[in-house]
VEXNUMI-786291 format. One line per field, with one value per atom (N, C-alpha, C): residue number from 1; z, x, y. Coordinates in steps of 0.1 Angstrom, whole numbers, plus 5000, padded with zeros to 4 digits. Example, Ala and Ser with C-alpha at 12.3 -4.5 7.8 and 13.67 -1.06 7.14 Angstrom:
residues 2
nr = [1|1|1|2|2|2] $
up = [5078|5078|5078|5071|5071|5079] $
east = [5132|5123|5132|5128|5137|5129] $
north = [4943|4955|4967|4978|4989|5000] $
This chain:
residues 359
nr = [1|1|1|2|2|2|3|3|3|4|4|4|5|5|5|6|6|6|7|7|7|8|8|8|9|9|9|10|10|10|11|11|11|12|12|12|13|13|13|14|14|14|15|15|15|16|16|16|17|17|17|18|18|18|19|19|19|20|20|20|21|21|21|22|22|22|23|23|23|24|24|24|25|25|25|26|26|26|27|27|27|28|28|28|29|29|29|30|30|30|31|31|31|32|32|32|33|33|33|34|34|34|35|35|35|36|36|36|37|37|37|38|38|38|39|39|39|40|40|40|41|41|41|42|42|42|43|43|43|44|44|44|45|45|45|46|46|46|47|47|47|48|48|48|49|49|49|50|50|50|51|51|51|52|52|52|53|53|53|54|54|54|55|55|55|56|56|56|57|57|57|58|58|58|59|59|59|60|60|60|61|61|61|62|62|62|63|63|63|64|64|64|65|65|65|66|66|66|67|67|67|68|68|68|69|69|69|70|70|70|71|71|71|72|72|72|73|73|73|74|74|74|75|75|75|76|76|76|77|77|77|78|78|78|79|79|79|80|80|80|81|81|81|82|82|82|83|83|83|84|84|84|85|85|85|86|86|86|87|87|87|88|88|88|89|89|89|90|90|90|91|91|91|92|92|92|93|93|93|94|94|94|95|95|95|96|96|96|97|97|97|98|98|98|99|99|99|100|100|100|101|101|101|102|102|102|103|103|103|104|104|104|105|105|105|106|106|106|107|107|107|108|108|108|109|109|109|110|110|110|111|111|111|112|112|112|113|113|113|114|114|114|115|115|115|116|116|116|117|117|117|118|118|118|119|119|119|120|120|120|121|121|121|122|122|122|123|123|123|124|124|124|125|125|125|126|126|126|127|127|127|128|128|128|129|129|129|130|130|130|131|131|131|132|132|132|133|133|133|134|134|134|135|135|135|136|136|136|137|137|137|138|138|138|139|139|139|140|140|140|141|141|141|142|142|142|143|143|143|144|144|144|145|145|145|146|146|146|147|147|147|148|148|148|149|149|149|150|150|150|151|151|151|152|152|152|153|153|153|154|154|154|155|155|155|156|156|156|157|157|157|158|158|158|159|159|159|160|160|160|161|161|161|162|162|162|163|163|163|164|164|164|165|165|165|166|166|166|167|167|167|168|168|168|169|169|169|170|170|170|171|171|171|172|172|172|173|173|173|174|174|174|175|175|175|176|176|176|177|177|177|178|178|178|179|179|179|180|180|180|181|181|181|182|182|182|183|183|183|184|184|184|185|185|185|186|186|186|187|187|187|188|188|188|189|189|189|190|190|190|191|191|191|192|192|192|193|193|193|194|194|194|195|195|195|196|196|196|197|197|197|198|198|198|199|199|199|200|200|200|201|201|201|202|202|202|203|203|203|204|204|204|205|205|205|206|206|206|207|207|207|208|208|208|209|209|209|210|210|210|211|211|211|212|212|212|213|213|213|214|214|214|215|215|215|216|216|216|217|217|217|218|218|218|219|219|219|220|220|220|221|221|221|222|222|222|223|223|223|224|224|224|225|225|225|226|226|226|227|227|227|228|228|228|229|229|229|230|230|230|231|231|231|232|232|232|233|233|233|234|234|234|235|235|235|236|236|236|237|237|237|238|238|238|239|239|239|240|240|240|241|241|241|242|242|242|243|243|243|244|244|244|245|245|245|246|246|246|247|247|247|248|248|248|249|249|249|250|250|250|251|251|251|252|252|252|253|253|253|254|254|254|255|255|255|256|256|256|257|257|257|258|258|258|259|259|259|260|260|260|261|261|261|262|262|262|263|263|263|264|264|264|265|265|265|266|266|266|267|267|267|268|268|268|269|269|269|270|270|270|271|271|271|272|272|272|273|273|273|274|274|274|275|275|275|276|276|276|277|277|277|278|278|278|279|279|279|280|280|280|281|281|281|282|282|282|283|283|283|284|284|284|285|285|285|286|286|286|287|287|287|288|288|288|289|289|289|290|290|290|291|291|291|292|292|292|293|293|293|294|294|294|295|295|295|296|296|296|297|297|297|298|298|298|299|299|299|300|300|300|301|301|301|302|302|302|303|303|303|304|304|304|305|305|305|306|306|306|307|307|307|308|308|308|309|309|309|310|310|310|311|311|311|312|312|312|313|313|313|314|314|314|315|315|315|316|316|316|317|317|317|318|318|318|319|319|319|320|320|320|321|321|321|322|322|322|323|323|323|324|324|324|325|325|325|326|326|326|327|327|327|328|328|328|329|329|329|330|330|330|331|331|331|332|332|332|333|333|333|334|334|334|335|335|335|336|336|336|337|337|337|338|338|338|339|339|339|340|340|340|341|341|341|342|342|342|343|343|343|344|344|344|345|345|345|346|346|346|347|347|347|348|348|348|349|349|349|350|350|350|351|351|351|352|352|352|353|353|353|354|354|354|355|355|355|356|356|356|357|357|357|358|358|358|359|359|359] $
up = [0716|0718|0721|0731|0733|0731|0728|0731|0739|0747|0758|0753|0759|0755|0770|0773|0783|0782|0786|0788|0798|0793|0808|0804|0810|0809|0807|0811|0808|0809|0805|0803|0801|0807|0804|0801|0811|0808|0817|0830|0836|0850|0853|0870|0876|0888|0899|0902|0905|0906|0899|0886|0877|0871|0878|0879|0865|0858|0844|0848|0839|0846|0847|0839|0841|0845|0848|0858|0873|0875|0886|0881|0875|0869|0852|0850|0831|0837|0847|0845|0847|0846|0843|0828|0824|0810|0802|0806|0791|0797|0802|0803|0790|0778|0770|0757|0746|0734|0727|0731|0729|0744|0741|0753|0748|0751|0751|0755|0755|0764|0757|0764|0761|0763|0753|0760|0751|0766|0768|0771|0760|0759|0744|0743|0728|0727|0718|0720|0714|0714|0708|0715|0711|0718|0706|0698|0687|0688|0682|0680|0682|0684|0690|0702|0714|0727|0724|0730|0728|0742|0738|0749|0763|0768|0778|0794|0806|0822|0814|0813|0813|0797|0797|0785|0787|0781|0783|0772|0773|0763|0772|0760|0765|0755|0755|0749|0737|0726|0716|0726|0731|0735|0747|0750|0761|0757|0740|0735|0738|0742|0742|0756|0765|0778|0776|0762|0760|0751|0746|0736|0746|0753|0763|0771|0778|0782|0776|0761|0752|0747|0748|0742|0725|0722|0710|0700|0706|0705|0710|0708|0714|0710|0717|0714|0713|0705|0700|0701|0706|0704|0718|0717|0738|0733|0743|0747|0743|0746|0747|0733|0729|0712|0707|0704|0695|0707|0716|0728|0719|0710|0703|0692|0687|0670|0665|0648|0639|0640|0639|0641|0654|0665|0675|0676|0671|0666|0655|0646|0634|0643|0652|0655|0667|0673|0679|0672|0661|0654|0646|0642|0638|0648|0658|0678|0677|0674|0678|0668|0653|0641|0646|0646|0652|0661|0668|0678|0674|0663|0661|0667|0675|0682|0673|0669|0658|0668|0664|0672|0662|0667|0666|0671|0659|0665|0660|0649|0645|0634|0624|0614|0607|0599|0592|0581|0572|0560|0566|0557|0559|0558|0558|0554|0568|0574|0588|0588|0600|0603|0604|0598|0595|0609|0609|0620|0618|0629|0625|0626|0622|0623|0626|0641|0643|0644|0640|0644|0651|0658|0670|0671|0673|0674|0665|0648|0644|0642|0655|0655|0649|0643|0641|0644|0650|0661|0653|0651|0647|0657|0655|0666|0661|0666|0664|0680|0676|0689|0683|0700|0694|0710|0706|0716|0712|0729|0730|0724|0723|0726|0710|0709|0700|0694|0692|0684|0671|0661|0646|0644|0639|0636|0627|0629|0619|0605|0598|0588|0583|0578|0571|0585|0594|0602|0606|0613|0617|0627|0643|0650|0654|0654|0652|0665|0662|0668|0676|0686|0690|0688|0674|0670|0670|0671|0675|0660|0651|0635|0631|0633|0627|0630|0645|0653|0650|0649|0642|0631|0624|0608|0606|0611|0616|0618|0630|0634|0626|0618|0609|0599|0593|0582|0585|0599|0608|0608|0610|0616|0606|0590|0582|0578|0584|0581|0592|0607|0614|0624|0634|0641|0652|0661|0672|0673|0675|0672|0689|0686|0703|0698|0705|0709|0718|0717|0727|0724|0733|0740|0748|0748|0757|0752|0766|0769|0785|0786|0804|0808|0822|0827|0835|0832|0844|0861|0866|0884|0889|0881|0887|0880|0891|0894|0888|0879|0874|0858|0849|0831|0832|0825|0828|0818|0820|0811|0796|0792|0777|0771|0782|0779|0779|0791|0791|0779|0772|0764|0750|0747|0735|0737|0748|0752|0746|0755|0747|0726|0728|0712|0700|0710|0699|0704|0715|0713|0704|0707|0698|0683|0681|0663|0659|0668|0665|0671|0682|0690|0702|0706|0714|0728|0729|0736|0741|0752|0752|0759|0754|0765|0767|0779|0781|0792|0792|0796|0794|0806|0803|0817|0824|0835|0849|0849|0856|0870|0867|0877|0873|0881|0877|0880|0872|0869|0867|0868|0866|0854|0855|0840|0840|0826|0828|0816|0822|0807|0802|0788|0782|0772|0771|0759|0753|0749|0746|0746|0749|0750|0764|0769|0779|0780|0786|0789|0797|0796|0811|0807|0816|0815|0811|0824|0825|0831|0825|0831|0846|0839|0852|0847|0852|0854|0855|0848|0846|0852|0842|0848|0844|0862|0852|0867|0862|0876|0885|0899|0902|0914|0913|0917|0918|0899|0896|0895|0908|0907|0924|0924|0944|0949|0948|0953|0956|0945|0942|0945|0926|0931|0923|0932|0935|0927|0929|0922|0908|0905|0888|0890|0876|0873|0857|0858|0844|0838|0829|0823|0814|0821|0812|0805|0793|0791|0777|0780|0772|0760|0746|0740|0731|0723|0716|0701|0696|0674|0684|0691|0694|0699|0710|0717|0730|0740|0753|0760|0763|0769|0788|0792|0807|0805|0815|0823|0833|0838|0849|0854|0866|0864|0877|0872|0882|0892|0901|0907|0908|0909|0907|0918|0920|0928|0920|0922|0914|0926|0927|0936|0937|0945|0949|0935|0930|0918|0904|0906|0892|0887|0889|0885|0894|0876|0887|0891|0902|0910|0911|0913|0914|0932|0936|0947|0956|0967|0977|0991|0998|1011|1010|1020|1027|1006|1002|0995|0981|0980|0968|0970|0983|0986|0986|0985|0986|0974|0965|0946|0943|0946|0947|0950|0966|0964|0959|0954|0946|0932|0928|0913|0913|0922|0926|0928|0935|0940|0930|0919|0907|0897|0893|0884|0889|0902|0906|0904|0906|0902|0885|0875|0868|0864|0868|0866|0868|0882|0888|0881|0869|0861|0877|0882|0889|0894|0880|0871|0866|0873|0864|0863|0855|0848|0862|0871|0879|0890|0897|0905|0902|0887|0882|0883|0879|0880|0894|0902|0918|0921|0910|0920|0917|0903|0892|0893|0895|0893|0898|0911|0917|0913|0912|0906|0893|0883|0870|0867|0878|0877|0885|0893|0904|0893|0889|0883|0868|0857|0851|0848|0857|0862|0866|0874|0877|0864|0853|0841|0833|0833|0825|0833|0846|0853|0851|0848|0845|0827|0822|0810|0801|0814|0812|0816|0827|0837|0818|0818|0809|0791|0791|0777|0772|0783|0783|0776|0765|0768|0755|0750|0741|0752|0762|0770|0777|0780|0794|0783|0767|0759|0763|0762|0761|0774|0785|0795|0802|0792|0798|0791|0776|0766|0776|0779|0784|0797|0807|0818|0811|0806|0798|0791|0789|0782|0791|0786|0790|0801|0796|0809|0820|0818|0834|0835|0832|0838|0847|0839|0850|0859|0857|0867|0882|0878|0887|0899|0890|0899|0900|0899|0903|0920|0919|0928|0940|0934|0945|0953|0944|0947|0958|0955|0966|0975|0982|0991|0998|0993|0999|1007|0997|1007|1019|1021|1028|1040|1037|1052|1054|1046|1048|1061|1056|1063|1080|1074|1085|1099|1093|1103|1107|1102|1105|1116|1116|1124|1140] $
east = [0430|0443|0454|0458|0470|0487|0492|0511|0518|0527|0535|0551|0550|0568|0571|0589|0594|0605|0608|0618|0631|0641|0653|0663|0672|0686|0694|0710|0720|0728|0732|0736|0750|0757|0770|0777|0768|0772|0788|0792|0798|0794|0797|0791|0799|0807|0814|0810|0817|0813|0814|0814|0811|0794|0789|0773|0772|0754|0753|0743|0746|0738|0723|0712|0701|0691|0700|0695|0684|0688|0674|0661|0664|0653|0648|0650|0646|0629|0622|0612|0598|0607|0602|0602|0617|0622|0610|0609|0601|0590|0581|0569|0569|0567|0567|0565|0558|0558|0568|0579|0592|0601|0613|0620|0630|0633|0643|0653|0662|0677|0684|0695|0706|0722|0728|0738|0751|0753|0767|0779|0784|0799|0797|0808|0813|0816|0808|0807|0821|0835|0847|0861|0869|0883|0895|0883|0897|0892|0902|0893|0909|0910|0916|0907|0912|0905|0910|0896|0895|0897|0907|0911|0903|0896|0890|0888|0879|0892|0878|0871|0863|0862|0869|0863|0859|0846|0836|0836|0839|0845|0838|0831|0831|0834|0839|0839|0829|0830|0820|0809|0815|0804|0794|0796|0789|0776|0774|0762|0754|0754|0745|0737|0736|0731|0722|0721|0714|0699|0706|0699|0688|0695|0687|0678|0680|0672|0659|0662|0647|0649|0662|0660|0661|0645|0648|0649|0657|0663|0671|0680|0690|0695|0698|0704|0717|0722|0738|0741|0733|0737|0742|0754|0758|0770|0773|0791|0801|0793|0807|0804|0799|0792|0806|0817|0827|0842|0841|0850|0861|0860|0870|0868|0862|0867|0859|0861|0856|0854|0864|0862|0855|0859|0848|0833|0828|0813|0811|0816|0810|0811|0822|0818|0809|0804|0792|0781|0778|0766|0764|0778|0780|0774|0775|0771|0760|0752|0736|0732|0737|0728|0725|0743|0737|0732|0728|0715|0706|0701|0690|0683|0691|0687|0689|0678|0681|0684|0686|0696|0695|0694|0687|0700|0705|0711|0723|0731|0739|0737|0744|0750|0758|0761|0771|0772|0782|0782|0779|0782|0782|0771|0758|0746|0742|0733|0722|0714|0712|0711|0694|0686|0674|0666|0651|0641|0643|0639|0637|0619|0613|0596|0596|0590|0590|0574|0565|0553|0550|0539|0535|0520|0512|0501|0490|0498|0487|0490|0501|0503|0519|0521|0537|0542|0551|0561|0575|0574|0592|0599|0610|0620|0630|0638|0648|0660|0668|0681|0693|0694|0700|0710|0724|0732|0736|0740|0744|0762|0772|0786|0786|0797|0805|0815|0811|0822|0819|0830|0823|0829|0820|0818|0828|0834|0851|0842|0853|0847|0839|0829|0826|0815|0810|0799|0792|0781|0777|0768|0771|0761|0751|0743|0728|0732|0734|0739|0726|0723|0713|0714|0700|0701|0687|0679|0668|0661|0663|0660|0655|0668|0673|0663|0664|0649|0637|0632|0620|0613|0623|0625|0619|0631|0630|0618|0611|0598|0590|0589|0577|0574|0590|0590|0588|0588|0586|0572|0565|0556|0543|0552|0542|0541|0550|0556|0549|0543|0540|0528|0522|0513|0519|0530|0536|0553|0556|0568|0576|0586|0593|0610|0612|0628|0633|0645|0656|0667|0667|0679|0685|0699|0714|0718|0712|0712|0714|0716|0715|0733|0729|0741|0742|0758|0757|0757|0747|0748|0741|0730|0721|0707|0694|0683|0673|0677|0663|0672|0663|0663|0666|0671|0675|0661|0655|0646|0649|0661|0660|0658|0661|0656|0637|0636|0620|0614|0622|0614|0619|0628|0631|0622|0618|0606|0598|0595|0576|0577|0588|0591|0588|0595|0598|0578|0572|0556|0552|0553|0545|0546|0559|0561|0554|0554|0547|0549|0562|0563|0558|0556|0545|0552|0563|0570|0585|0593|0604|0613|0622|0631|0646|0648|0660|0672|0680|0698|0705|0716|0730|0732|0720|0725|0729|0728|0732|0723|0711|0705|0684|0677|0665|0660|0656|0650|0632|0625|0611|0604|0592|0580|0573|0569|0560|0550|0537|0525|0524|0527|0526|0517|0508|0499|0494|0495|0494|0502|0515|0524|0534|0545|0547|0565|0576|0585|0592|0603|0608|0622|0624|0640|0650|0649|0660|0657|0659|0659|0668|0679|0690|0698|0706|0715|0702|0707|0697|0709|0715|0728|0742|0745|0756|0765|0780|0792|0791|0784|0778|0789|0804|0816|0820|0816|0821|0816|0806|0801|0806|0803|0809|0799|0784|0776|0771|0777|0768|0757|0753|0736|0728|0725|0719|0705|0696|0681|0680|0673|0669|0655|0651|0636|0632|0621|0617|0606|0606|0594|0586|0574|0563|0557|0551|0544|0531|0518|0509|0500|0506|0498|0486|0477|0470|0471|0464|0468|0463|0462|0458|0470|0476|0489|0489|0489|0492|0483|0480|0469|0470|0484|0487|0499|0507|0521|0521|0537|0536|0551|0555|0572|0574|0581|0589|0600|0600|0612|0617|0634|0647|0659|0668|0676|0688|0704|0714|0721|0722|0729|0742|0752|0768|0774|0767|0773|0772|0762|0763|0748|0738|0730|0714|0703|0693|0684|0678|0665|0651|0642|0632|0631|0631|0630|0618|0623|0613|0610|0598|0599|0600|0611|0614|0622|0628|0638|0628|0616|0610|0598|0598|0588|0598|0610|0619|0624|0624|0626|0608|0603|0590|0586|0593|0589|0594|0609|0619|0612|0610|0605|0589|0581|0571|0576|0587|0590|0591|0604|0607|0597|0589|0575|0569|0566|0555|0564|0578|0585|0587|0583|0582|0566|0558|0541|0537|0547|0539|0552|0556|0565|0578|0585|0590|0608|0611|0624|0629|0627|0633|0646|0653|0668|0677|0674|0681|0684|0669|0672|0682|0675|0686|0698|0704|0720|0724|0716|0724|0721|0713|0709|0718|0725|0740|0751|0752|0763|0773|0776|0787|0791|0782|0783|0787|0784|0784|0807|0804|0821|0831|0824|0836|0839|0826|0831|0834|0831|0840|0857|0860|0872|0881|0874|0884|0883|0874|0877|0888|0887|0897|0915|0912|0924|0929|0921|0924|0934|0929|0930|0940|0945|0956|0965|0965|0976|0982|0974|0975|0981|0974|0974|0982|0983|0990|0980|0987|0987|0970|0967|0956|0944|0944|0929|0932|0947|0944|0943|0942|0940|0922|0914|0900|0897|0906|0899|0901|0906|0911|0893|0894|0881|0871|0867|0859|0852|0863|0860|0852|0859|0848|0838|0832|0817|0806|0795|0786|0783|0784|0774|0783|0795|0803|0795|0800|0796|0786|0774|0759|0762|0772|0775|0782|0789|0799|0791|0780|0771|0758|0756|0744|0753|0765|0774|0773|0777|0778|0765|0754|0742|0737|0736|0738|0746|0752|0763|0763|0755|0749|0738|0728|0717|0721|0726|0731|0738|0748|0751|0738|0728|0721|0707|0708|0703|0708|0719|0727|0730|0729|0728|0710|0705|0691|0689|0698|0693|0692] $
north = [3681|3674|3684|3683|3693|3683|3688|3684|3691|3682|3690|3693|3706|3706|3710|3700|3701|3711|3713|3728|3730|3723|3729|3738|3742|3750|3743|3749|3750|3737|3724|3713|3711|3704|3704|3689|3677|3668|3661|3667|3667|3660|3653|3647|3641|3638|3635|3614|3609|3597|3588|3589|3581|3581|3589|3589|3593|3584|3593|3604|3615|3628|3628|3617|3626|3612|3599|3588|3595|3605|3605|3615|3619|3627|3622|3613|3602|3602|3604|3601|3614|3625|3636|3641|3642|3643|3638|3627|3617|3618|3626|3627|3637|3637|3653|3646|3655|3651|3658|3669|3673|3676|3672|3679|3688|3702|3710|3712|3716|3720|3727|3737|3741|3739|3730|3723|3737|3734|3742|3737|3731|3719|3718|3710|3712|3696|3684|3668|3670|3667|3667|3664|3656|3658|3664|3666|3679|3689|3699|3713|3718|3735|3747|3751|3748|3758|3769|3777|3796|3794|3808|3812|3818|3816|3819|3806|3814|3812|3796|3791|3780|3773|3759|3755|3742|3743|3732|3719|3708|3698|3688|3675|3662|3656|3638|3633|3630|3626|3625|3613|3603|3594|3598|3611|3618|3620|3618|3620|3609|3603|3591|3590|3602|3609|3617|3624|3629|3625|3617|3601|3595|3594|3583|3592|3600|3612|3619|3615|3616|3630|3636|3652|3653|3660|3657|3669|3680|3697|3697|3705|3715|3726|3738|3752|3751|3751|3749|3767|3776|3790|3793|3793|3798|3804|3807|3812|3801|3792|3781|3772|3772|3762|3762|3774|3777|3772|3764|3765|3756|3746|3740|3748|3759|3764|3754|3759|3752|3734|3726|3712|3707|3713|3713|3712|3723|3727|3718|3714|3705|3692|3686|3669|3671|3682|3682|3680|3687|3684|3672|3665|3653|3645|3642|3636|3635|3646|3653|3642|3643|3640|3628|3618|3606|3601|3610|3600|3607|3613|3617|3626|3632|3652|3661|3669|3678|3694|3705|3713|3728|3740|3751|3759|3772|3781|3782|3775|3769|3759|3762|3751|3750|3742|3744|3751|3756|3759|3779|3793|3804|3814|3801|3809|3814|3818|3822|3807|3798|3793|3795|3783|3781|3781|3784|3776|3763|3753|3741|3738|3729|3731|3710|3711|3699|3696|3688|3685|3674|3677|3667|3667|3658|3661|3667|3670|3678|3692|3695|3709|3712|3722|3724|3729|3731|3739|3745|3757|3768|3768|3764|3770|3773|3786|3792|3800|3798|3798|3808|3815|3831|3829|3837|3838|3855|3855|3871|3871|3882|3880|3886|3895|3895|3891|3879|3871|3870|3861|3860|3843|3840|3823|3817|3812|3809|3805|3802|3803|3787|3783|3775|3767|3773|3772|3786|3785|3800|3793|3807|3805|3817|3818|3826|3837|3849|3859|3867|3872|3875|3892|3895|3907|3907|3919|3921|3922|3930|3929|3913|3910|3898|3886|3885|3874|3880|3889|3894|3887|3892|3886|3874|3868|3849|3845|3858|3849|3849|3860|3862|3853|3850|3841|3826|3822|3808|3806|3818|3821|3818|3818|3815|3799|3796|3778|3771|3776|3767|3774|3764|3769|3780|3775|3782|3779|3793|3798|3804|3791|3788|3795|3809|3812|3810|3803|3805|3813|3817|3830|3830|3831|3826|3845|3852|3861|3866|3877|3879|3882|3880|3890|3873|3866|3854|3855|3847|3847|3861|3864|3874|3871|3874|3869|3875|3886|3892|3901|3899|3902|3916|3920|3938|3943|3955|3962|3956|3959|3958|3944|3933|3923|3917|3925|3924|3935|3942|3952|3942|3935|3928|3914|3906|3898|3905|3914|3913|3920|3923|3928|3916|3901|3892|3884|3885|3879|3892|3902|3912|3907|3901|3899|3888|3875|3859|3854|3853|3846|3840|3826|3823|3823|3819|3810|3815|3823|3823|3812|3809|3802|3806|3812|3820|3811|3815|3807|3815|3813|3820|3823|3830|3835|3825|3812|3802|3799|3810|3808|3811|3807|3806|3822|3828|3841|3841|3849|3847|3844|3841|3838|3848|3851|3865|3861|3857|3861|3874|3874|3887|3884|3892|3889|3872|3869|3855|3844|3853|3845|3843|3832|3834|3834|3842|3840|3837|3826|3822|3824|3835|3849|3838|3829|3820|3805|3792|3785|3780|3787|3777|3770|3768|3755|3739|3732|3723|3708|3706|3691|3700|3704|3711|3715|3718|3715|3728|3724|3737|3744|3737|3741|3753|3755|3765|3782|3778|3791|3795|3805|3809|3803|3810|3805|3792|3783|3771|3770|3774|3774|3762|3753|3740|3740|3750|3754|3749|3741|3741|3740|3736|3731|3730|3720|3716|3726|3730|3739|3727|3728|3722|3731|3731|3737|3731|3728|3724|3730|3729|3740|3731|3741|3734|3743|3743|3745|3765|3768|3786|3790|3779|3783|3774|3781|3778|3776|3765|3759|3763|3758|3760|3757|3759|3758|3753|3748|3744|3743|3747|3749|3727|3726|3716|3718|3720|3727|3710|3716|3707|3712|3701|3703|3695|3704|3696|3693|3676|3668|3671|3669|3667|3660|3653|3645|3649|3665|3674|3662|3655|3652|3660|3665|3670|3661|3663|3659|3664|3657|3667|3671|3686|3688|3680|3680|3678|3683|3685|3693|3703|3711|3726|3728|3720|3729|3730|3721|3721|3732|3738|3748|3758|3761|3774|3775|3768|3769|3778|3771|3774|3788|3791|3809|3817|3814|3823|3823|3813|3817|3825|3824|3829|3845|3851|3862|3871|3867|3870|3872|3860|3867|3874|3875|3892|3901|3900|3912|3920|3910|3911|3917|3910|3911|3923|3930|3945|3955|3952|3963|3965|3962|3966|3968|3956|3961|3972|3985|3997|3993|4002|4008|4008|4020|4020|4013|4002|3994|3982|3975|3970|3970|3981|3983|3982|3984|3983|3968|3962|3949|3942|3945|3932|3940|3954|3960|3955|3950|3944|3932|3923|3908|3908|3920|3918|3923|3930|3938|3926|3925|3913|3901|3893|3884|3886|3892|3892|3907|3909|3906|3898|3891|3880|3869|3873|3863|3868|3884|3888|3888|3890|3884|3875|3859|3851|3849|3854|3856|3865|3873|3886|3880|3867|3860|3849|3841|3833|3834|3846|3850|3864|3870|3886|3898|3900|3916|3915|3912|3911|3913|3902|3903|3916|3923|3934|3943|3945|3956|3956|3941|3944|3947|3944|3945|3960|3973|3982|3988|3983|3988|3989|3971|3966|3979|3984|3984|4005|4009|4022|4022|4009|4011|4012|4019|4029|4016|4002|3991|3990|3992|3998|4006|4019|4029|4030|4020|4025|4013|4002|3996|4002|4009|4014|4027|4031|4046|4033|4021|4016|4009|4006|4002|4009|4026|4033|4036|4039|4042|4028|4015|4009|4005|4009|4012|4026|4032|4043|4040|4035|4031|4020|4007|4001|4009|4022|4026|4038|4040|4049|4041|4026|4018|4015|4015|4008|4017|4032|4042|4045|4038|4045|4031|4021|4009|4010] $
């Protein structure tokens, strides 16, 4: 007997029209004996907004989209979980409880935030949910900080509670295509410990899958239902992660490529665009498969993307807020990941007129 778990990205719950967001694709979703997500919004019309250029808010009844959709997880660990503060994050998990979505990565009260162990089939499933960022969790909730010790730990102790042990991680650099080394070297760190299963977000866009030892990683899902305005490129690409395990692990995989409509609702692709989701994520896992991520390609491949856009967040945020964000953003711009940002910059831009004169 095997059990399927379905797998998407970054969720927001926002759509143009009036349209509900996950009406064209309900008949993919509910093919699964769990469905996953990572919602990135905050279910609430109170709170304090943090100060930052994006804050992600829906009404409490926005929960009932997700209800109906059959999701029966969610990663409460992102950037944005804390976007209303304290009362914010608690009437979200309030939302979740009642419809009966239980939720990984976050909870209430000032302890470290538990695995959750769902069974299906016979088999039992750990899961635990980690975000990147240096923040600190106001007081009287906590959300699962992504520390490499720490998720180890986690898994081991999960590890003795259940058959197969699934992380998600809201990690990565946003609006670039491929995991940096240290994230591929903390992947295979956290299968090396117990882990069967990765599932990665944040970067807003679909990144590759990599079989590692028995286990498998998928860097980044993507943007899954979510306002694709707000990126320059608007990037349209999603897809559903299937994946079939049995009481050993992983039986097979299977990715679904997706497409997010004009109205912020996904689809499942079809034709020329469902065969071009198709080779990009194919391109990306061999890039991964044949080691071929080094340090320094890396940095030339995000350096610019990673400097342009968050600047213009901190511009945003120096306009609005004054002199606090241009103190971080003076810090910000001298740490060592500039730096190799700024010589991975030049270093491509070298090659490019190095090209461009040899043409």
């Amino acid at each position: 007997m095997s059990v399927r778990l379905r797998a998407v990205g970054d969720i927001l719950l926002w759509t143009r029209n009036g349209k509900k967001p996950f009406d064209l694709i309900l008949h993919e979703l509910q093919q699964k004996d769990i469905l996953f997500g990572n919602l990135e919004t905050v279910l609430s019309e109170s709170g304090e907004p943090d100060r930052k250029r994006w804050v992600n808010t829906n009404p409490p009844g926005a929960g009932v989209h997700l209800r109906d959709a059959g999701f029966d997880l969610l990663s409460v660990a992102n950037n944005h979980t804390l976007d209303l503060g304290r009362d914010g994050f608690l009437k979200t998990l309030d939302v979740l409880e009642a419809h009966g979505i239980s939720y990984i990565g976050g909870a209430r009260g000032d302890a470290r935030p538990q695995g959750l162990v769902i069974e299906r089939g016979g088999i039992t499933f750990g899961f635990l949910g980690y975000t990147r960022g240096m923040f600190r969790s106001p007081e009287g909730v906590r959300v699962s900080r992504l520390k490499k010790r720490t998720i180890i730990s986690d898994i081991r102790a999960l590890k003795a509670r259940c058959d197969i042990v699934i992380v998600s991680l809201h990690w990565g650099i946003e609006n670039v295509y491929y995991p940096s080394p240290d994230q591929i070297r903390l992947a295979h760190s956290l299968i090396d410990s117990g882990a069967t299963l990765i599932l990665g977000h944040h970067s807003h866009t679909i990144q590759g899958l990599e079989r590692y030892n028995d286990g498998l990683i998928a860097y980044s899902l993507g943007n899954f239902q979510f306002d694709t305005e707000l990126f320059k490129e608007k990037i349209k690409s999603s897809m559903i992660l299937s994946v079939d395990f049995d009481r050993n692990g992983i039986r097979n995989y299977t990715v679904i490529p997706c497409i997010i409509n004009d109205d912020f609702q996904p689809e499942v692709a079809r034709g020329e665009i469902r065969e071009a989701v198709e080779r990009w994520i194919r391109k990306c896992s061999e890039r991964l498969e044949n080691g071929e991520i080094t340090r320094r390609w890396w940095y030339e491949e995000v350096g610019e993307e990673y400097l342009t856009y968050n600047m213009e967040s901190y511009l945003y945020r120096i306009r609005h807020h004054g002199i606090a964000p241009l103190v971080e953003c003076v810090v910000w711009l001298m740490t060592p990941f500039c730096l190799n940002c700024y010589a991975g910059v030049i270093r491509n831009r070298l090659k490019q007129r190095h090209r461009g004169g040899n043409a």
